[in-house]
Every structure is written in C-alpha cells, then in structure tokens.
N, C-alpha and C positions, 0 to 999 in steps of 0.2 A: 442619474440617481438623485432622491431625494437626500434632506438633510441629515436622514435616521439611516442611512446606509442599504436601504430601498431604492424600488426603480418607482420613479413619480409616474403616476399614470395607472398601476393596479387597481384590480378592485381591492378594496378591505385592508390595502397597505402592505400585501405579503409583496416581501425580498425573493428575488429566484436567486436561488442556491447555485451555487456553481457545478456545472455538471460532475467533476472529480468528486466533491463531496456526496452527491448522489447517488455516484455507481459505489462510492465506497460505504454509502449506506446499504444498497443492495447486499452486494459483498459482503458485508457485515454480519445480513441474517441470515444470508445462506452456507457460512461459516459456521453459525449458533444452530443450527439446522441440523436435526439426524440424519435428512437423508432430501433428496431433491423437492422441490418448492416450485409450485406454479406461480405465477403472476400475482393472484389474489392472495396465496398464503404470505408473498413477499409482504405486500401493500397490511396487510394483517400485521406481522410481526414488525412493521416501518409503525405502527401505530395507527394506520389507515390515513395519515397526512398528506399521499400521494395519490392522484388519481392514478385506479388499474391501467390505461392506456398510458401514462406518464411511467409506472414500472415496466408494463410490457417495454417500452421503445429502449428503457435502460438494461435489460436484460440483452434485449436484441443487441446492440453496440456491446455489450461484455461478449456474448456470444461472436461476432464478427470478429473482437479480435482476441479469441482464444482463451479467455480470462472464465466463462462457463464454458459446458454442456447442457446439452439438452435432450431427452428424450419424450415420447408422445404421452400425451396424459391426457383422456380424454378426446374433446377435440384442437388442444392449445398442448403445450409443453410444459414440463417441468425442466427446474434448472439446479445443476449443480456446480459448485466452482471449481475449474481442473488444478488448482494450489491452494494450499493455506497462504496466510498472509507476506509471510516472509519468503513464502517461493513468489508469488505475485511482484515482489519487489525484489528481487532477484532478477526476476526474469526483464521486470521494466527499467534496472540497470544494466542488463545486457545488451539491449534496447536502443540506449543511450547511446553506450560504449560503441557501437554497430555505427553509430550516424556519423563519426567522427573519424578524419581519415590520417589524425595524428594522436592514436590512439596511446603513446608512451606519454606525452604530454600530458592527456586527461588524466589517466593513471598516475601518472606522478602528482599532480595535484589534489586529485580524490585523498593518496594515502599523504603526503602533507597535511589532509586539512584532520589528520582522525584526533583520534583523544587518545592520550597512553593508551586507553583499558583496550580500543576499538583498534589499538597499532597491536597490541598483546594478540590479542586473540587472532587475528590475520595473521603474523609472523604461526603461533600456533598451528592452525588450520595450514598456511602453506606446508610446515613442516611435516604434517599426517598424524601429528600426535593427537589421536581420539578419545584418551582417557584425559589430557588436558585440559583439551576445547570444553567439557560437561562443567569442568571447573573455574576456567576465564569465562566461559559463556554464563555461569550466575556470578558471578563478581561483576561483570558489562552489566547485568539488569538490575543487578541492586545498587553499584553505583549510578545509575540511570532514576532507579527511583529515588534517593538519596537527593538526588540533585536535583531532579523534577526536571531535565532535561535532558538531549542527547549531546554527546560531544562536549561534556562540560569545560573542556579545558578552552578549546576554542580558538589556540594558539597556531600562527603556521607553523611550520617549518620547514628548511629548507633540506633536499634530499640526503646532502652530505654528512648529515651529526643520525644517521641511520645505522645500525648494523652492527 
C-alpha cells in the first residue's frame, strides 16, 4: 500500500476496494431495484465506476453463495437478491454460529456484548410478544440514530446480573 491508503503500483492511484464492500454495493442496488437487474443496469445504478466484467464476477460469487438469483435475460442473467438486508445478516450469523463447535460460549458472549435496547428486544422476540418487538424494535433504531452508532453502551457483562 501506498502512503494515501492505496495499493502503489495502480494506474491513476485508484485503491481496490475490498471485495465485502463491493458485493455490498451490489446488494445495495438490487435492493433499491423494483425488480431483477442485469449486470449493466447494476454497473449503471453503482454510478458506472465499476467495470461490467468487475459486476458480472461480483454478482456470480453473490449467486454461488445464495445471497442472489438469477434468471435468463436475454443472452446473460438478471439478478435479484433472495433477502433483504437484515435477512442477509441473519442468515451470515447463522453462518458464523455453524463454524463453531462450542456454540453456548459464542452465544453467551454475543448477548454479553449487547446494549440494554438490543438485550430488550431479544428477551422480547424470545418471548413471542409481536406487538412488543414493533415497539422496542423503533426505540433500537432511534436510539441507534441518537447515538450515531450501534451498541452504544458498549459495556460487557457477565451472564449472571441477567434475568
């Protein structure tokens, strides 16, 4: 890398982006999207800063691991994504949870590390109360933008002062 947080050696001095933030550009427009998107209309609504062969190969890895679809358009595909955002990250904490083969440990530390609001609404949702969750679930987003971050407390704890 050079001194500007570039790789020394480009033409013209562009930084390569890291691929998580690319596909999550993808993802992005094909969420904003009425209805499936081929390649070009991606590269179009990315602002056209990506070469079409640089979206194809990112769509193809969303596709490989189940994050779009696709159907024929043409002679290429269009693509659509099988979750909104928060099913996508849902489903890449399941993910997670899956690699690990002392899965009470993770879990116990995952909910240590939450925030009241984010301990609230878990306790809620475990309980099945759905007229609840509409109500902790906008108190989490507005104390979220309040704060201008997630987890504002920050604080561990330990599993014992629970309950």
């Amino acid at each position: 890398m050079d001194g500007t947080g570039g790789f020394a050696g480009r033409e013209g001095g562009d930084a390569r982006r890291p691929a998580g933030e690319l596909e999550a550009g993808v993802l992005a427009a094909l969420w904003a999207a009425d209805g499936p998107l081929t390649p070009g209309e991606v590269q179009g609504a990315l602002g056209g800063s990506l070469a079409r062969t640089t979206v194809t190969t990112i769509l193809t890895r969303l596709y490989e691991k189940g994050a779009v679809t696709r159907g024929r358009s043409g002679r290429g595909y269009a693509y659509t994504p099988t979750e909104d955002s928060p099913g996508l990250t849902a489903r890449r904490m399941h993910t997670e949870l899956a690699k690990e083969e002392d899965r009470s440990t993770v879990l116990a530390r995952f909910v240590s590390q939450l925030s009241d609001e984010d301990e609230r609404l878990l306790r809620t949702l475990l309980d099945g109360d759905a007229a609840v969750v509409a109500d902790v679930t906008d108190g989490v987003a507005d104390s979220r933008t309040q704060s201008g971050r997630r987890g504002a407390s920050g604080r561990a704890r330990s599993g014992g002062d629970r309950g």
